[in-house]
Structure formats: C-alpha cells, structure tokens
C-alpha positions in Angstrom: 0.0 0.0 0.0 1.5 3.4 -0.8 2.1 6.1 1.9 0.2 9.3 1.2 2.7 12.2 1.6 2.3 15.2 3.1 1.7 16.9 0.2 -1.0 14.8 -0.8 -2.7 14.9 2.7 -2.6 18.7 2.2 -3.6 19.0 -1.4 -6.6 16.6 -0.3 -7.3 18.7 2.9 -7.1 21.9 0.9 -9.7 20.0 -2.0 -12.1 18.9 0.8 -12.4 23.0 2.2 -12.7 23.9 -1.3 -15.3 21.8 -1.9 -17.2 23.0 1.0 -17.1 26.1 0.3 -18.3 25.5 -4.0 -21.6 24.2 -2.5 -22.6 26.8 -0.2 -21.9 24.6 2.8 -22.8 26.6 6.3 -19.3 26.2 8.1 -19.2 27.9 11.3 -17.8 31.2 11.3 -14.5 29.9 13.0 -13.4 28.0 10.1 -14.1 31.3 7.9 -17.2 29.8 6.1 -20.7 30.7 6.3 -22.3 31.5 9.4 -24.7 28.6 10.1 -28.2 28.8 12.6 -27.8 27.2 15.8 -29.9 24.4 15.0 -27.7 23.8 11.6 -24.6 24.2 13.6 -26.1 21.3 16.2 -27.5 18.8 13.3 -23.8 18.8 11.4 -21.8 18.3 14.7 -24.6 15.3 15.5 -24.3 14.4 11.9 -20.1 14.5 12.4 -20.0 12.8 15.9 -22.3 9.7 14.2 -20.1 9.4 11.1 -16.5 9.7 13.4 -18.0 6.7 15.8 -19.5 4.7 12.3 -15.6 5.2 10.7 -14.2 4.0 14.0 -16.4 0.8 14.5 -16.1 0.1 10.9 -12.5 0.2 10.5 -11.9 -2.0 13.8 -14.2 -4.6 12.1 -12.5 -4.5 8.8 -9.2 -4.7 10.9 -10.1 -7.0 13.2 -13.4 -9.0 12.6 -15.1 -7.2 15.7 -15.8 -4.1 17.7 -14.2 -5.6 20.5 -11.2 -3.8 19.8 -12.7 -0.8 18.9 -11.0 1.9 21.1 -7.5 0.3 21.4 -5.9 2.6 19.6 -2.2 2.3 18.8 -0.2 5.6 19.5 1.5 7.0 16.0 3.0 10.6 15.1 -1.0 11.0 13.6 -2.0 11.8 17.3 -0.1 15.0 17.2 -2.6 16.9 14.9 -4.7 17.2 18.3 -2.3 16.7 20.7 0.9 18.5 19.7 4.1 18.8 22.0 4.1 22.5 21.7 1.0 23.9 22.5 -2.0 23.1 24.2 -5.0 21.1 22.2 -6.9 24.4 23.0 -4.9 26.2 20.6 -5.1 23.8 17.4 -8.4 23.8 15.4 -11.2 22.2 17.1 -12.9 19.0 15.0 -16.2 21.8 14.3 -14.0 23.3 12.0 -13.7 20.8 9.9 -16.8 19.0 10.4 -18.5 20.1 7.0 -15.3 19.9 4.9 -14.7 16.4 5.9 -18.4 14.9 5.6 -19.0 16.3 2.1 -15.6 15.5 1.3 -16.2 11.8 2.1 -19.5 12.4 0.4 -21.9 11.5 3.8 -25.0 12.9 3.3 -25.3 15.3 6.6 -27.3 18.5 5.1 -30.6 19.1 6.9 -33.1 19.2 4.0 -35.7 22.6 4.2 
C-alpha cells in the first residue's frame, strides 16, 4: 500500500475545504465559512459525531473482525494533529472546523433538508 505524503494529505485537505465552500456549505464562522443557525450548527456536529463513531467501528471490524477492539488505539506521530508537544490542544483547530469539509468530502449525506 502506498504512503500518502504530506503533500498529498494537504492537497486533499485543501480540495475537501474547497469543496465546501463550492456548495454553499454553512461552516461555522471559526473556520471562515458561512455563518450557520444554531440548529444547523447542532444537526452537522450530530451528523459528524455519528459518522467519526461509524468510521471507527467500521475500520476495527474491517481490521479485526469485531468491535471488540474498537477503542485500542495504537499511538502514532497522527495523534499529534490534536495533541501536539508545543502547545496546548486548546490552541489547534477544534474538530467543528472541519466537520462540514470532511463529511462532504467523504461524500456523507449530513445536510438538513428545508
């Protein structure tokens, strides 16, 4: 399996906020998208917390047969993005800010219809 680089991680990260932004998706003012209604703000974070816990149970059943192992997670240099050594994790972007990038990136169907 090849390695993604760190130039493809941020060409694909930079792709995923672009695309947010081409469909008019309401990103919270933090991430310097469109200001979003409580309520909206509220159903995407719901609609991100169900798809991060759905990634993680499916990837420990793909890896291991089973939930059982669910939340043994093995420590690599990925942690870092949240947890880095130099500051505290109230200082790096908090997962709201990417909550709408990421799902219509992955192509999850998380808009609230009118």
């Amino acid at each position: 399996m090849a390695k993604l680089t760190r130039r493809q991680a941020a060409s694909s990260l930079a792709g995923a906020a672009t695309m947010a932004f081409a469909v008019n998706v309401p990103l919270d003012s933090a991430s310097g998208g469109y200001e979003a209604s409580a309520d909206e703000r509220e159903a995407l974070l719901d609609a991100y917390a169900e798809w991060l816990f759905s990634e993680l149970k499916l990837l420990a059943m793909e890896r291991h047969g089973s939930t059982e192992r669910m939340l043994l997670i093995k420590k690599t240099r990925a942690g870092d993005f949240h947890w880095p050594a130099d500051k505290s994790w109230t200082e790096v972007p908090k997962p709201s800010t990417r909550a709408a990038s990421v799902l219509t990136h992955v192509g999850a169907n998380w808009q609230v219809e009118d």
